[in-house]
Structures are given as structure tokens and as C-alpha cells.
C-alpha positions as CSV (number, residue, x, y, z in Angstrom):
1,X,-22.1,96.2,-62.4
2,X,-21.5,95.6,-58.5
3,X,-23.0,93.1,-57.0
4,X,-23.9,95.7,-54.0
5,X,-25.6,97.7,-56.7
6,X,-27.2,95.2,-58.0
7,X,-29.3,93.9,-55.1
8,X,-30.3,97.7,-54.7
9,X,-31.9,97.5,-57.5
10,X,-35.2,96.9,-58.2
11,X,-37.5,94.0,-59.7
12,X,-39.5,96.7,-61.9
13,X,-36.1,98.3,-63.1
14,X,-34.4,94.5,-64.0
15,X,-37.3,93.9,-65.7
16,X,-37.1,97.3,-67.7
17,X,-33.3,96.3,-68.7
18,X,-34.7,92.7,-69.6
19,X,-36.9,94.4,-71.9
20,X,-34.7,97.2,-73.4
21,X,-32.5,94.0,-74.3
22,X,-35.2,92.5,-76.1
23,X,-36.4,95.4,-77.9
24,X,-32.6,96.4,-79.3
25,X,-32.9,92.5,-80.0
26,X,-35.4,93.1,-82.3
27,X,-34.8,96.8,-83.4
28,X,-31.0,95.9,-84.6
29,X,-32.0,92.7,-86.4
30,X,-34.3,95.3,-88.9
31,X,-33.1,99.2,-89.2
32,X,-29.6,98.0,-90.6
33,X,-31.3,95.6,-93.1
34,X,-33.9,97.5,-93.9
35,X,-31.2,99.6,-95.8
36,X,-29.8,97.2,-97.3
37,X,-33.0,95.5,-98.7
38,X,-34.3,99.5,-99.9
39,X,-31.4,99.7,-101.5
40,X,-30.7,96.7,-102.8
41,X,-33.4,94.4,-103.5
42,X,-35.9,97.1,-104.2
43,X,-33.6,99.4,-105.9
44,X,-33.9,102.7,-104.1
45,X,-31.2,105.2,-104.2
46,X,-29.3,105.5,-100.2
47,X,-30.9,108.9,-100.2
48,X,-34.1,107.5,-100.9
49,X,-33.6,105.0,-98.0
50,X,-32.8,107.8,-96.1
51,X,-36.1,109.0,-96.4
52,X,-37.9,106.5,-95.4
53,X,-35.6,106.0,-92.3
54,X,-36.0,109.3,-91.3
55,X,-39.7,109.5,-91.2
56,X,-39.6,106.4,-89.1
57,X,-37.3,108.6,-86.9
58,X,-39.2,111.7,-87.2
59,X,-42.8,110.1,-86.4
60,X,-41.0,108.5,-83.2
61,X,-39.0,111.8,-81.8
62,X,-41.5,114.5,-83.4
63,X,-44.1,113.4,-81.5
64,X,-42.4,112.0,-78.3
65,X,-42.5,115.0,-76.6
66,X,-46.5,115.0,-76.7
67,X,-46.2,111.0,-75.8
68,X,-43.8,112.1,-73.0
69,X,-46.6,114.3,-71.2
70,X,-49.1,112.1,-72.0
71,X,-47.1,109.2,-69.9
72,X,-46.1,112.2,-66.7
73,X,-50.4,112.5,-67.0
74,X,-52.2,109.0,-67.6
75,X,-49.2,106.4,-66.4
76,X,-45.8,105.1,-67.7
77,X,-47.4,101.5,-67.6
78,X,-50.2,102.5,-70.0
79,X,-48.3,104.4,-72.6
80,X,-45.4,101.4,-72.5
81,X,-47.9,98.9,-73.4
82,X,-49.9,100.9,-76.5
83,X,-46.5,102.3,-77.9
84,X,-44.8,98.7,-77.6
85,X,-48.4,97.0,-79.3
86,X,-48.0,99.7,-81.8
87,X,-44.6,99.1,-82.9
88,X,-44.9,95.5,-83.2
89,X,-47.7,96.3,-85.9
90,X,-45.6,99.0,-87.2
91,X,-42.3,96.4,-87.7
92,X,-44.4,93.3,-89.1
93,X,-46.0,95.5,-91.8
94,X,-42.2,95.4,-93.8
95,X,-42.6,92.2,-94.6
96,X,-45.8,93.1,-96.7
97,X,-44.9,96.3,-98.7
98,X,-45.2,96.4,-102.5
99,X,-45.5,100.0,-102.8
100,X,-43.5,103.1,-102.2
101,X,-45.9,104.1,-99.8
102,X,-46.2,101.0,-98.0
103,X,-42.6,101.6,-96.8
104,X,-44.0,105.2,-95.6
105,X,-46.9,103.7,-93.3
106,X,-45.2,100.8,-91.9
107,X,-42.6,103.7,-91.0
108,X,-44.5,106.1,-89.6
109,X,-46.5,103.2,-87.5
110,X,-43.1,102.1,-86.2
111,X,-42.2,105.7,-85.1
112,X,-45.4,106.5,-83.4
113,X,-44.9,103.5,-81.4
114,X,-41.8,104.7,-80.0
115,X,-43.3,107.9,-79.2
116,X,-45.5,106.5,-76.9
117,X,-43.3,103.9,-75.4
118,X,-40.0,105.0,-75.1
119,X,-40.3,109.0,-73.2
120,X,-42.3,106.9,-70.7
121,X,-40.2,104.0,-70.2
122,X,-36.7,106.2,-70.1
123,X,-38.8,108.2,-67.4
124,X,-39.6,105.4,-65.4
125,X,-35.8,104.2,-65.4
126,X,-35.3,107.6,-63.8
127,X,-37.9,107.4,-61.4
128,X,-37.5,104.0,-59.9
129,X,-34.1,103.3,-60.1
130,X,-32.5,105.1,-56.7
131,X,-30.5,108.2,-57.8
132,X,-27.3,106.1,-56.4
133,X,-27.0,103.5,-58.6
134,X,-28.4,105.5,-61.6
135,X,-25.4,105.9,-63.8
136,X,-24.5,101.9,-63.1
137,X,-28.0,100.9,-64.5
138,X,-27.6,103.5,-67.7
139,X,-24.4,102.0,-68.1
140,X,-26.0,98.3,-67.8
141,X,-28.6,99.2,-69.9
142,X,-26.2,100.0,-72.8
143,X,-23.9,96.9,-71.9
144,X,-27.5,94.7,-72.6
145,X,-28.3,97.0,-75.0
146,X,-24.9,95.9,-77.2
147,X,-25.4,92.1,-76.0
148,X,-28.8,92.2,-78.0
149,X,-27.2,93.5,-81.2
150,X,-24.8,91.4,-81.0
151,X,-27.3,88.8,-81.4
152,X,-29.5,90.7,-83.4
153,X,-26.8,90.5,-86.1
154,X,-26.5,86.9,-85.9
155,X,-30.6,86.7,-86.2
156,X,-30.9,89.2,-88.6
157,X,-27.9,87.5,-91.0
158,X,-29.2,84.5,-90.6
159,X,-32.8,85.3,-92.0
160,X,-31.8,87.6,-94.4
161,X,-29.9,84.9,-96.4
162,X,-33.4,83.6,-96.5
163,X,-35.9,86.4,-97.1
164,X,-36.6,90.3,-95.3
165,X,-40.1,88.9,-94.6
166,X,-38.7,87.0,-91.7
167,X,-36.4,89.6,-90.3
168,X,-39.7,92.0,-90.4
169,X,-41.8,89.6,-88.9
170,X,-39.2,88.6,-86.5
171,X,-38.8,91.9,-85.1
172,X,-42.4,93.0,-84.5
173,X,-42.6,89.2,-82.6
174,X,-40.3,90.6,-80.1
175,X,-42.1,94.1,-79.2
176,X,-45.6,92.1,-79.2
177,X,-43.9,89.6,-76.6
178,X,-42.3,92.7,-74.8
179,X,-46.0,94.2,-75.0
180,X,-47.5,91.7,-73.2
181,X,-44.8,91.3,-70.8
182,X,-44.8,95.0,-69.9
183,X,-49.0,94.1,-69.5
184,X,-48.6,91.4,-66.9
185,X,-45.2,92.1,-64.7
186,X,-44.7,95.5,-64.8
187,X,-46.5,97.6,-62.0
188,X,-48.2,100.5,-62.1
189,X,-46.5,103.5,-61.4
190,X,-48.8,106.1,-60.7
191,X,-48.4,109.5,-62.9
192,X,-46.5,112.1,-61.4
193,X,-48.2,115.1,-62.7
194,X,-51.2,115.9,-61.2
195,X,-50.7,119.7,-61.5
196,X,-50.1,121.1,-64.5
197,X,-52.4,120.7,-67.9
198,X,-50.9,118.7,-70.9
199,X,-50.4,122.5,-72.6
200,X,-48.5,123.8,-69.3
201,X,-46.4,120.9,-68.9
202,X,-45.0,121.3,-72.7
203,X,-45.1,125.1,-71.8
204,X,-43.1,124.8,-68.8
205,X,-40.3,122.6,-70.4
206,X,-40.0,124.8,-73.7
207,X,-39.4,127.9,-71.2
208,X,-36.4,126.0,-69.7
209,X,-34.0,127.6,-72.0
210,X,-30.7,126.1,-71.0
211,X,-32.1,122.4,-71.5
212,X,-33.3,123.3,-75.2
213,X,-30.1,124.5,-75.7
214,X,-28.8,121.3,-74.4
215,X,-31.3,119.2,-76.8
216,X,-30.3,121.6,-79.9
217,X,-26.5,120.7,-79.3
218,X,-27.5,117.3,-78.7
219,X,-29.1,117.2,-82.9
220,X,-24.9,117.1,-84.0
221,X,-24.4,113.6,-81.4
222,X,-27.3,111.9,-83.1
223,X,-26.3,113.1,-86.7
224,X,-23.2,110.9,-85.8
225,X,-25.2,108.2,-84.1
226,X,-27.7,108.0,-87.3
227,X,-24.8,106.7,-89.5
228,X,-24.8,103.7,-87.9
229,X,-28.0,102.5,-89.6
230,X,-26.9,104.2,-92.9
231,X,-23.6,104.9,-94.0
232,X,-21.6,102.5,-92.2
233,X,-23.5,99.3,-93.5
234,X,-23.1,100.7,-96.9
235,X,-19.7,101.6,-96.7
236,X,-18.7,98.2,-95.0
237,X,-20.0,96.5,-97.9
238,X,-18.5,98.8,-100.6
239,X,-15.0,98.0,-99.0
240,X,-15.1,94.5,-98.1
241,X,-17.8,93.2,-101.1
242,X,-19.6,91.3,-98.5
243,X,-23.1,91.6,-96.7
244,X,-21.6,89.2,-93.9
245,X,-18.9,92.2,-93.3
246,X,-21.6,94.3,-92.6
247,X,-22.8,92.0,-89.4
248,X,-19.3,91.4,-88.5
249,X,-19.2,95.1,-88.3
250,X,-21.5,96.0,-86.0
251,X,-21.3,93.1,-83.8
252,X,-17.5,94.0,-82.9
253,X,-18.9,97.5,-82.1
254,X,-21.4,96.2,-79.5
255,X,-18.9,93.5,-78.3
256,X,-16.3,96.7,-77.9
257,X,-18.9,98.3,-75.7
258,X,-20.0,95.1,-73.9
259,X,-16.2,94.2,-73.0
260,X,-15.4,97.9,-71.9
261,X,-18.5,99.9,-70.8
262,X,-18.7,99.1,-67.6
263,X,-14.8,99.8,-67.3
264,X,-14.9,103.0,-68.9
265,X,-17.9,104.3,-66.5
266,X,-15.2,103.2,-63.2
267,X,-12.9,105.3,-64.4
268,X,-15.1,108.2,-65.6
269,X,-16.8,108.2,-61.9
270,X,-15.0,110.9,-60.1
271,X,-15.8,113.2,-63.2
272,X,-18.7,115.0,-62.9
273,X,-18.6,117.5,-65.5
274,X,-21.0,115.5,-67.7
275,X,-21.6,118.1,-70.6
276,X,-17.9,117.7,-71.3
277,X,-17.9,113.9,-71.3
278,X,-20.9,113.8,-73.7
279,X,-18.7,116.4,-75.9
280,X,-15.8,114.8,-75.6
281,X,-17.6,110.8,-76.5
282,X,-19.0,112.7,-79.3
283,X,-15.6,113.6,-80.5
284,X,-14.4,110.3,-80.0
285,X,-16.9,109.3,-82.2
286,X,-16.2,112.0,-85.5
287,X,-12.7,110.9,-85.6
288,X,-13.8,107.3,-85.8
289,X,-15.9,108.7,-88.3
290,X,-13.2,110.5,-90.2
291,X,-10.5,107.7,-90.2
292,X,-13.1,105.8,-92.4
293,X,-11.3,107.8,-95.1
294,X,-8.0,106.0,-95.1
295,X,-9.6,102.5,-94.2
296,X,-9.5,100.1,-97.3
297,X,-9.9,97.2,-95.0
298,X,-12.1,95.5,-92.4
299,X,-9.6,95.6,-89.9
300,X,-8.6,99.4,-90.5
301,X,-12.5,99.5,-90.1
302,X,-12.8,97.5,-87.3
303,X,-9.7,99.6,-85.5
304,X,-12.0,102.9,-86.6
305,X,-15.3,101.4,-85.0
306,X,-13.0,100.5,-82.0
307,X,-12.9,105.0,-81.7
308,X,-16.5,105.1,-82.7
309,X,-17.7,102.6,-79.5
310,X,-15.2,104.1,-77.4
311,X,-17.0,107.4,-77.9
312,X,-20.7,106.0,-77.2
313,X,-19.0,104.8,-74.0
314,X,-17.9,108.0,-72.8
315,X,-21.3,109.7,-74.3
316,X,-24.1,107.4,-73.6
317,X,-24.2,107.1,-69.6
318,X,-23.8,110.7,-70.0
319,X,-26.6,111.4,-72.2
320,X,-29.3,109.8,-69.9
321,X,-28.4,110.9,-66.3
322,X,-28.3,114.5,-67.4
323,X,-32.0,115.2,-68.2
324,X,-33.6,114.0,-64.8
325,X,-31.2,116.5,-63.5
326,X,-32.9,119.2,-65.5
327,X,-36.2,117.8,-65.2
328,X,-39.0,118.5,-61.8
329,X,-39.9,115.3,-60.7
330,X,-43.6,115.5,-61.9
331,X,-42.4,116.2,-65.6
332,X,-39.4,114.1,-66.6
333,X,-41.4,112.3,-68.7
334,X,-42.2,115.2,-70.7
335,X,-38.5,116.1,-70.5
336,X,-37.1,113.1,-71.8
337,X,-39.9,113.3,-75.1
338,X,-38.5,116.9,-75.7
339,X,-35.0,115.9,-75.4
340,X,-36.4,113.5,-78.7
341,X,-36.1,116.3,-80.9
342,X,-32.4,116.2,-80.9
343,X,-32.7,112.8,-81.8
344,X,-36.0,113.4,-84.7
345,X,-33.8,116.8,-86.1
346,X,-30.9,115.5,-85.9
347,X,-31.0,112.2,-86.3
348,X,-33.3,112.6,-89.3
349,X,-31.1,115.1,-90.8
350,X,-28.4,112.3,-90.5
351,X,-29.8,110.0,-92.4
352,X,-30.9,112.2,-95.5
353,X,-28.1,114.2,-95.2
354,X,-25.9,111.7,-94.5
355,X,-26.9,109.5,-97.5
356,X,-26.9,111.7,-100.2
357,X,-23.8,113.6,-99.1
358,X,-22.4,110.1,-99.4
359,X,-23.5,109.4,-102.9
360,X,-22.2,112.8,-104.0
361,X,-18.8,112.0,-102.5
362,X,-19.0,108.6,-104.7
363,X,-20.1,110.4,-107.8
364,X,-17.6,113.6,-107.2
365,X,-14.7,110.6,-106.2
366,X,-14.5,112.3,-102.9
367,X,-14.6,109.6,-100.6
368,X,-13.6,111.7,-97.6
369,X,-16.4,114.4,-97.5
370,X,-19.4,112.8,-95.6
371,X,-16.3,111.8,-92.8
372,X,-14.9,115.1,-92.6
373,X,-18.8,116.4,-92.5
374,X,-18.7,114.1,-89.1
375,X,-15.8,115.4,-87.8
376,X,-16.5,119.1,-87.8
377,X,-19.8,118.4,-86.1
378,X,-18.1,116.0,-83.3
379,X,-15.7,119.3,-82.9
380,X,-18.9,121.6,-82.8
381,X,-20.8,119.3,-80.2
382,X,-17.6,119.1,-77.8
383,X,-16.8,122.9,-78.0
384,X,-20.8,123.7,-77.5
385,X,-21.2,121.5,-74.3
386,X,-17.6,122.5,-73.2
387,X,-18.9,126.3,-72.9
388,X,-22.4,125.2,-71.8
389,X,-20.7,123.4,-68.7
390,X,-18.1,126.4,-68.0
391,X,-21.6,128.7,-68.2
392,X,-23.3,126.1,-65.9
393,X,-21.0,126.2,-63.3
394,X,-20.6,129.8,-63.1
395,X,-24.3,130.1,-62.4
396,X,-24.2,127.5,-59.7
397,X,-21.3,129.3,-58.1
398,X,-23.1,133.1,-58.2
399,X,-26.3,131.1,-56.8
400,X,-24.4,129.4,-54.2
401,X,-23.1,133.1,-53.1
402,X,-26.8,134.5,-53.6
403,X,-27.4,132.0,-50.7
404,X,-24.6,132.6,-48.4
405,X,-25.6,136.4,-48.8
């Protein structure tokens, strides 16, 4: 980031990115090997697994709309706090299940928490971070986000060689400390909607046809994203016969993106056709995907996650400076929680999809199919926002003649 940009930016947003590293510290060093531990030390099929992942992700996204337009109403500061508590309590409870249904509350608790927190801290990003610097601090945010996984996967091997209670426990440590933090440092911001009713602010944002298109087209990005936490553990570790692979793994794909996202976003910054560059990351990320078939190695897997990061860093920046531009000022809270669905529909549908179509293509001897899934969808997503852009435009030049008329 520039140092000029930098200064511009302030305390209450550096202390956002200090937290969004610390919660991705503690996020990463579970989801991955949480999987693992279902499927391994427990027993569960990766569909099973699945499941459980997805209701975490559901419970989060299906309800962040509501926890969205609960922040624009009653504060950013408030629903930050209770969503962060929440989560800690949701993340801790791993370490004590003994039943199948265990798994499913400790899940759901882990979602809700990031219903409430996470709508309400992306909106305040967007509304105290100065429009200028905006795509600098998205981009920062995902450099820091990569840092932490990076040493989430050094934690989260570390304790795992010893038991899953500790990576549990570990991880819902970090969003209590983050909790409090967020209690004591971060001011208030006051709520920005003080005319609408919680029913007409969710009213208001489901009328906005063009940005639910935008979320539905969104549901084939976070399919991809999703097989992160899934797939690509297992499948590092059904190549390579080794757990520490799998760390290896996704540490070089956050050290890809904290090496080149900041470079990538320089020379993206004259583009602004932003639906295309989300499309186009996507697709970057599908052939990653799809190469999977012919890797047999870590380093043909490593050269394939090199496409898949390259693709989040053309994507990701992207992603999050395109909803405040839909959004009115006083409901980009509630914007941000719908724009969740993509991310609970598709992102759920991911992971159960995702893992059983990869134990059919195990049982069938069709190792290719759950790749080749990805890469038609990364084709779909870039041809969808491509047209949505062209459409976009056109309707910004016939208003912009309206006007001169």
C-alpha cells in the first residue's frame, strides 16, 4: 500500500484490518482441519463433512442479510461485538463434541456469529474508509487476510499433531480477544438508517433487481471459493500421503497472494469495468481448478494453486468495492448481508456438492469430474458478469443522454 494512502487512512479502519487479520488467524487454523478431523478421526464420509460445513455456512449467510439491517438500524459497533462473542462460543464448542449433533450446534453457533458481525463490519470498511483509497484498503485487507493463514497453518499444524481440542479452543480465543477489542477501541459509528423500518430496508434491497442478479451470479465464485475448505485439503493429501502437504498447500496460496496482490491491483487500476475483472478472476480460478486433473504432484499442485490465487487477486478487490456502489448510503449494511446469499447458496452448495461429486469421481475412477464441474461454472460466472457490465454500461449511457435532453 502507499505510504500517502496509508496516512489517509483512518485509526478505526487500521484497527478493522488488525482485526480481520486476527479473525482469518483464527478462522483458517479450524475450517480446513475441521475436515480433516470429520473425516478422519471421526470417520464421516466428505459428503457428510460437507454437511456440517455448510450449515455453518448457511446459518452465517442465510441470516446475514437480517444481521445486515439490524447493524444499518442499532450500530456496526454493537452487532460487531455480539456476532464476534458469539462466534468465539460457537468455535470453542468443537473441541467438546461427542455426538453427531454436537457438530450441528457448535456449527450453527459459529454461523450465527458471523451473521451478526461480519455484514456490519464489511459495511463499516465502506463507510469509514474515504472512497479514494477504498480499493488499496480491500486489497490490504486480503494481503493481511493471507499473512494470517499463513500463520494459521503453521498454528493449526502445529496443534493438530497434538489434539483438535486445541485448534478449537485456539480459534474461539482469538474472536473472544477480537470481541473485546472491538468493545474498548473501536468507536461508535452511529446507524445510518434512520428512515426506513427493518421490513422496508430488506424490501427496498430485494427490489434492486440488477444487484440480485449480481448476488445470484456471484453463488458460481463462491462454489469455487468453498473448495478450498473441502476438496483441495482432501485432494492434497490423496496425492502427496501427507497431512503436512495439506498446510504446505495453502500456505503457498496465501504467500502467492501476499507477494503479488498488491501488484496485481497497480496494474488492474486504470480498469474499471469491475464485473469483468470479478468474471475473469473467477475464471482464473476454474482452470486452476481443472488442471488439478493432470497434477500427480505437489509442485504440479502448487503451479495450479499459483492460477487459483492469481484469480482471487483479480476477483477479490473486485468483489467488495462493487456493492457500496449499488448500495444508498443508509443501507449498505443491509446490502452487504444480502450479497451473503451468494456466499450461503453457493457456497453451501459447494461444499455438499462439491464433496460428494468428489467421492463419486473416486468411486466411478473419474478423477477429472468435480474439476471440470469448476471449470464450466468459472466460464458461466465470467460470461454472466461480462453481459451484466455490457448491459450496465448501456444504461448509464441512455441515462447520461436522458440528462443532456
Amino acid at each position: 500500500m502507499k505510504w500517502e494512502s496509508w496516512r489517509e487512512t483512518p485509526f478505526s479502519v487500521k484497527l478493522l484490518l488488525s482485526t480481520s487479520f486476527m479473525m482469518n488467524m483464527g478462522f483458517y487454523a479450524l475450517i480446513p482441519y475441521l475436515t480433516l478431523y470429520l473425516t478422519g478421526s471421526i470417520g464421516w464420509t466428505l459428503a457428510m463433512a460437507g454437511i456440517v460445513l455448510s450449515v455453518r455456512q448457511f446459518s452465517q449467510q442465510g441470516l446475514a442479510f437480517l444481521g445486515g439491517v439490524i447493524a444499518d438500524a442499532f450500530g456496526y459497533k454493537g452487532a460487531m461485538f455480539l456476532g464476534l462473542g458469539v462466534r468465539a462460543v460457537g468455535f470453542a464448542t468443537f473441541a467438546f463434541c461427542t455426538e453427531t449433533w454436537h457438530f450441528f450446534v457448535a456449527a450453527i453457533l459459529s454461523g450465527l456469529g458471523g451473521a451478526l458481525f461480519e455484514p456490519a463490519c464489511s459495511a463499516a470498511y465502506a463507510i469509514i474508509t474515504p472512497e479514494a483509497i477504498r480499493k488499496e484498503v480491500f486489497s490490504l485487507r486480503n494481503v493481511l487476510s493471507n499473512i494470517a493463514v499463513v500463520g494459521s497453518q503453521i498454528v493449526g499444524t502445529a496443534l493438530s499433531a497434538i489434539d483438535f481440542t486445541y485448534i478449537s479452543l485456539f480459534a474461539g480465543a482469538v474472536f473472544g480477544v477480537n470481541a473485546i477489542v472491538i468493545f474498548f477501541l473501536f468507536p461508535p459509528i452511529r446507524a445510518t438508517n434512520t428512515r426506513h423500518s427493518i421490513w422496508e430496508s430488506m424490501s427496498t434491497v430485494v427490489k434492486d433487481k440488477l444487484f440480485v442478479r449480481y448476488t445470484f451470479i456471484l453463488m458460481g465464485y463462491y462454489y469455487l471459493n468453498m473448495q478450498v475448505f473441502l476438496t483441495i485439503p482432501l485432494f492434497v493429501e490423496n496425492v502427496t500421503h501427507s497431512k503436512v502437504n495439506v498446510g504446505i498447500v495453502l500456505s503457498a496460496l496465501s504467500l502467492f497472494v501476499i507477494l503479488f496482490q498488491m501488484k496485481v491491483t497497480q496494474l488492474l487500476e486504470g480498469y474499471q469495468q469491475r464485473l469483468t475483472l470479478i468474471g475473469i478472476g473467477t475464471l482464473f480460478m476454474s482452470v486452476g481448478l481443472f488442471l488439478f486433473t493432470f497434477a500427480d504432484s505437489l509442485w504440479l499442485i502448487l503451479l495450479d494453486v499459483f492460477l487459483f490465487a492469481l484469480g482471487t487477486m483479480i476477483a477479490v478487490p473486485n468483489l467488495v468495492d462493487v456493492v457500496p456502489r449499488f448500495a444508498p448510503k443508509d443501507l449498505v449494511g443491509a446490502y452487504y448481508g444480502f450479497n451473503g446469499y451468494s456466499i450461503a447458496i453457493g457456497g453451501s452448495f459447494g461444499q455438499i456438492a462439491g464433496g460428494w461429486v468428489y467421492d463419486v469421481g473416486l468411486r466411478l475412477q473419474t478423477p477429472w469430474l468435480p474439476w471440470t464441474i469448476c471449470l464450466v461454472i468459472g466460464f458461466w460466472v465470467a460470461w454472466m458478469l461480462y453481459r451484466m457490465e455490457q448491459q450496465t454500461e448501456q444504461i448509464g449511457n441512455d441515462l447520461k443522454k436522458i440528462a443532456r435532453s
